[in-house]
N, C-alpha and C positions, 0 to 999 in steps of 0.2 A: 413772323412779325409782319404786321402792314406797311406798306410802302410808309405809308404820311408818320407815322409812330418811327419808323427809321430812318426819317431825314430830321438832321437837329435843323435846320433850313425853316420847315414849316410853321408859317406865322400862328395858324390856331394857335398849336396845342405848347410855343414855347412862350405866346400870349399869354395863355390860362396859365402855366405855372407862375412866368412872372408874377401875372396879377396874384395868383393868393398868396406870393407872397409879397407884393409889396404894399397889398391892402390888409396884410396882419390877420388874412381871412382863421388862420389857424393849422395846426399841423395835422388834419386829417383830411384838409381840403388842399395844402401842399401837395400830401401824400397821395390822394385822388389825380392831381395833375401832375404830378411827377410817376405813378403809373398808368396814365395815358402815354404818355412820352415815351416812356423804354417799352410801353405795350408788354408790360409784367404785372406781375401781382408782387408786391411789395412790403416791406415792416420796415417800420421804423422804431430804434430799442437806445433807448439812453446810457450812459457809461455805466450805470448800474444793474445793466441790465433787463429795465422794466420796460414793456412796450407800453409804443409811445401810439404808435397807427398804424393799420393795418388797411391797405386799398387793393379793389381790384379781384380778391380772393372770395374762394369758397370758402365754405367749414374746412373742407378737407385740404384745400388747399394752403388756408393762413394755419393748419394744425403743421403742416410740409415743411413749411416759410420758418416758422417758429422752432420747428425739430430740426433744421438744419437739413432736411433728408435731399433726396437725390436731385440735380439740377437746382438746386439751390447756391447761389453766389451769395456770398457774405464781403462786404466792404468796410473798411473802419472811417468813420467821420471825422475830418481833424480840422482843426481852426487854429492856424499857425502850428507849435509845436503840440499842444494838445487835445487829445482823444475826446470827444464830445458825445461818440456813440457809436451806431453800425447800422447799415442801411443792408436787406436783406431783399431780393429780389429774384425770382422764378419767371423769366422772358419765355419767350414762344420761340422764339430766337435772339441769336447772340445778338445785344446791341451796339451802335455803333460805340468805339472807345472814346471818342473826342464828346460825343452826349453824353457817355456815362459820366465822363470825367466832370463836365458841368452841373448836369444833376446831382452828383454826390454833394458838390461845393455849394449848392443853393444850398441842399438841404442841410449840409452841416451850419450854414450859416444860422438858416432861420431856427435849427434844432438849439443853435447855444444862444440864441435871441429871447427862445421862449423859455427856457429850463431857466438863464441866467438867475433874477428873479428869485429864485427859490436855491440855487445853489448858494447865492449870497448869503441868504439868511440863513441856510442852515453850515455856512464857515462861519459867521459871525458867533451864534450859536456853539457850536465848537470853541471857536477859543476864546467865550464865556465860560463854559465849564471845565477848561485844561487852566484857567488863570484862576478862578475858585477853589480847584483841585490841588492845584500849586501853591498855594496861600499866596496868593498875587494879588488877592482883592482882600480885604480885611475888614474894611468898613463897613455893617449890619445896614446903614441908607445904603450905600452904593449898591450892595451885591441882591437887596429886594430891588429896588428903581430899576438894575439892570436888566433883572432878569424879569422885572413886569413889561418891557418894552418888548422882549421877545415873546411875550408871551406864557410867561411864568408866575405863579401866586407862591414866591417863600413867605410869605410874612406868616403865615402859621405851619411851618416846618417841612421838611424834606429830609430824602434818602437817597442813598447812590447805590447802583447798580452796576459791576462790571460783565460783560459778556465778553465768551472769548469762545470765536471759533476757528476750528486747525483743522485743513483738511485732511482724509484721509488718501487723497488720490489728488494728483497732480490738476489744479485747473488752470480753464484760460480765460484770457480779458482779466476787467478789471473786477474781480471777485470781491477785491475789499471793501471796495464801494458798494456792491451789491449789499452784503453784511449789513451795511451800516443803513442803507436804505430801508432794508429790510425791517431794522430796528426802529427807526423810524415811522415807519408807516405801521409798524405793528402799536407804538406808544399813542400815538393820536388818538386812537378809537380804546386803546385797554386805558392810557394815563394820560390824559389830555394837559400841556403843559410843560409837556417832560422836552428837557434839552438833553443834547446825547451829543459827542465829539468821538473821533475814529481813531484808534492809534493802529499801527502797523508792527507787528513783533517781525521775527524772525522766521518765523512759521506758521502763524495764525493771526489772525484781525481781531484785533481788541475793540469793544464800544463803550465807553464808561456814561453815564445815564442819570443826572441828578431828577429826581422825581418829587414831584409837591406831592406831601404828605401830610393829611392830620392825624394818622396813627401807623402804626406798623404795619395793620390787616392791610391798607390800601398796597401800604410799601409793599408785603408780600405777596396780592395779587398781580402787583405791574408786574413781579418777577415770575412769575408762573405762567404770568398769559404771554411773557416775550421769548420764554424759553418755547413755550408749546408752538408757538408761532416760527420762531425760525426749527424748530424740528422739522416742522411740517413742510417749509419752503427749502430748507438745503437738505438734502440727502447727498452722504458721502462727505460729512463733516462732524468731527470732537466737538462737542458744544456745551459750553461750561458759563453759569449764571453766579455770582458772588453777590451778598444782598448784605450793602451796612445796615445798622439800627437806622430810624428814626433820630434826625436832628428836629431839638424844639428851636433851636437859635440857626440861621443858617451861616454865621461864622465859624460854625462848629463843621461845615461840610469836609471839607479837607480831611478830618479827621473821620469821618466817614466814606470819604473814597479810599484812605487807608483802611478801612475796614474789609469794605469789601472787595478791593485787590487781594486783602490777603484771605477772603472765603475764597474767590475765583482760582486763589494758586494752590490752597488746601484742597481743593474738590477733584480741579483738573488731576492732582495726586491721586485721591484716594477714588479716581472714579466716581464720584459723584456729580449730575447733571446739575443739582442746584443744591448750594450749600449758602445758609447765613452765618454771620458772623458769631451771632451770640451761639452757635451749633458748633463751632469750632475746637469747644476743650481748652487743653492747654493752648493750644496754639495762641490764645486771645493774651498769653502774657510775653508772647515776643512780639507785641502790635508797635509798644514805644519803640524798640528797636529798631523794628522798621520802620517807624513812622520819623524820627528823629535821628538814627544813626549807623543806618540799614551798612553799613562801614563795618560795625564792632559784627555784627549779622556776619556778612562774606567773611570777617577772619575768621570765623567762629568754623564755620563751614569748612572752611580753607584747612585749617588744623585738625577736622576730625572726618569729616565724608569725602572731601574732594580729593585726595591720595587715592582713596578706593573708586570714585568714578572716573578719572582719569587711567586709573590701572584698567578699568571693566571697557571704556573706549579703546583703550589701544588694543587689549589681547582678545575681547570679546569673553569675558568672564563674567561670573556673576556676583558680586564680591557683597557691591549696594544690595543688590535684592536678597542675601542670603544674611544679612548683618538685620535688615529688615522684618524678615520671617522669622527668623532667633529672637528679636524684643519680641515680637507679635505672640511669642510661644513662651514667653516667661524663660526666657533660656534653655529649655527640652533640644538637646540636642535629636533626640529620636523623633519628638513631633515635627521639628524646622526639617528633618529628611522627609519624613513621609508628606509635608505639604508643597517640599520643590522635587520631591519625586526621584530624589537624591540619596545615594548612599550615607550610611552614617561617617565613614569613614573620612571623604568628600565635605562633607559639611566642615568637621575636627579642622580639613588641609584649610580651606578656605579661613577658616576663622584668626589661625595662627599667623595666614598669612594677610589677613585683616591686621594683625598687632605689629608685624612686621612692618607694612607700611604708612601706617597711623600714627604707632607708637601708644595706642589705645588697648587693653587688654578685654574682650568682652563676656570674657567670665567673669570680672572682678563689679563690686556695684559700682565704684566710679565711673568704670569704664564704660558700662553698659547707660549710667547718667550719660555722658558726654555722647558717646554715641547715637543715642536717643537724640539729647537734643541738637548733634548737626543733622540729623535726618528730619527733625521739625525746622530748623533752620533753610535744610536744600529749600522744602516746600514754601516755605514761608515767601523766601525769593522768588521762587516758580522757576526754579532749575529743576529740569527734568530728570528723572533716576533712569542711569542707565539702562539699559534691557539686552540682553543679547543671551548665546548658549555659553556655557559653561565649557571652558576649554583646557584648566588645568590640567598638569602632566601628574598621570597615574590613579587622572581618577574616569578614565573613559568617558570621558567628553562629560563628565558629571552626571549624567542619566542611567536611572535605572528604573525597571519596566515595574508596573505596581505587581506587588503581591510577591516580589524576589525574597528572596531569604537571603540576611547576614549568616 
């Protein structure tokens, strides 16, 4: 590194950063003179992870800067107690700590200066459609007028969209925000209009997405282009698209975010990347329940699957997924073996001790009714079926090789 670039002292170059940023020149012209300064090549990358500038770099070296790779310092941005971004820089040599430490603070300033702005409007945006979703807004003026100020046209109808992705490998920063940007900037250009609000589960980042629609085609292409889109930008992520009908009235949206919550929870189930509502089956006749008193829902659950996935968490059995394979087989004990790969014998234990702790019989037709439907019930909720090996005593860990003979 140069002498003048390693003293914070030198009036040029802490000149030029001041000035661009106190003449609002912009954040690629900061970033020019905050990589004169540390005598690095530099990025600048927003809490959502999208790059914001890049100074000072080659091809090869903003591809370094950007991969993270060797000699690369990564710093987080914070403005008071909150994360605003990361500033990534690749020096010639180490730079001084008392400069960096300034640099970093200019630049997180002017980074939540110019982002501000648009973070605004898209919270405002959010808890416009988490209070439409919630039946918070009711009134047909209010909820078009509000959402034409953001830039929305309900007056000739809309749909909602839930996306959910769950990663499959641990990430870092603030991923969820990425998600939701991601969704964001994919709607502009496929749904021009579309508000979207971010929720946070327990394992996965939810976006729910009211879309101005004047028929379903449109509704079903925003859902296709935002699924293919974030496909393409996350790898290493579950990613699951729930598409309500078309609403002609937009008082009616509420009722379509319950829609397509419950495609998103049915899909995420049965493995499917994009599932619509009206695609659903039976399941479209537990929608009141959820939709109104998702209560009678969890007992229902409670009384006939959750015994068995509580037992399949503790001991690591397969109790749900074998109670599942059996309806799926019209009750064939022989077929529910050979498609878990299971002794016949093994399946019998399991089942018996399905009735034992349910108190459900799944040879009997009620039983198999009720069973059924807490298993359309877990989904419906988007409680996850347990999954593990098969551990019952005396039936060798439940596995047996294809092609074994009884």
């Amino acid at each position: 590194m140069s002498e003048r670039a390693a003293n914070p002292g030198d009036p040029g170059l802490l000149d030029a950063l001041s000035e661009a940023v106190e003449s609002g020149a912009g954040l690629p012209a900061v970033a020019r003179a905050a990589a004169r300064l540390l005598d690095a090549s530099i990025a600048l990358i927003d809490r959502s992870s999208a790059v914001l500038a890049v100074a000072g770099a080659s091809p090869d070296q903003e591809r370094k800067l950007l991969d993270g790779g060797e000699g690369v310092t990564a710093v987080e941005l914070r403005v008071a107690d909150a994360a605003v971004g990361e500033l990534r820089y690749r020096a010639r040599a180490r730079p001084d700590p008392a400069l960096t430490r300034m640099v970093t603070t200019l630049l997180a300033l002017e980074l939540e200066r110019s982002r501000s702005p648009e973070w605004e409007s898209e919270e405002v945006a959010s808890t416009f459609v988490r209070a439409v979703l919630a039946r918070q807004v009711t009134d047909r003026g209010d909820i078009v007028a509000r959402a034409a100020e953001l830039g929305a046209d309900l007056d000739r109808g809309a749909g909602v969209l839930v996306l959910r992705a769950a990663p499959r490998s641990a990430q870092t920063g603030e991923w969820r925000d990425r998600v939701l940007t991601l969704v964001i900037r994919a709607l502009r250009s496929l749904a021009p209009g579309s508000l979207a609000a971010g929720e946070d589960g327990d394992a996965a980042a939810e976006v729910a997405v009211i879309v101005p629609a004047e028929d379903d085609e449109r509704l079903a292409r925003a859902a296709a282009g935002v699924a293919r889109e974030l496909d393409d930008s996350l790898a290493g992520f579950h990613l699951t698209t729930g598409r309500s009908r078309r609403c002609a009235d937009p008082v009616d949206l509420y009722r379509a975010g319950s829609e397509a919550r419950l495609a998103v929870n049915v899909g995420e189930a049965e493995g499917r990347s994009i599932l619509a509502f009206e695609d659903t089956g039976a399941y479209r006749l537990l929608l009141p329940a959820m939709s109104d008193d998702p209560g009678e829902l969890e007992r229902f659950y409670a009384e006939t699957i959750q015994p068995l996935a509580d037992y399949d968490e503790q001991y690591e059995t397969e109790l749900v997924t074998t109670v599942e394979a059996y309806l799926d087989n019209d009750g064939n004990v022989a077929a529910t073996a050979k498609q878990l790969f299971t002794h016949r014998h093994t399946i019998r234990y399991r089942l018996e001790r399905v009735r034992e702790l349910c108190g459900h019989d799944v040879s009997s037709t009620e039983g198999r009714e009720k069973l059924g439907l807490g298993l359309k019930a877990m989904r419906v909720l988007g409680i996850a079926s347990p999954r593990g090996p098969a551990l019952e005593p005396g039936s060798k860990g439940g596995k047996v090789s294809r092609g074994t003979e009884d």
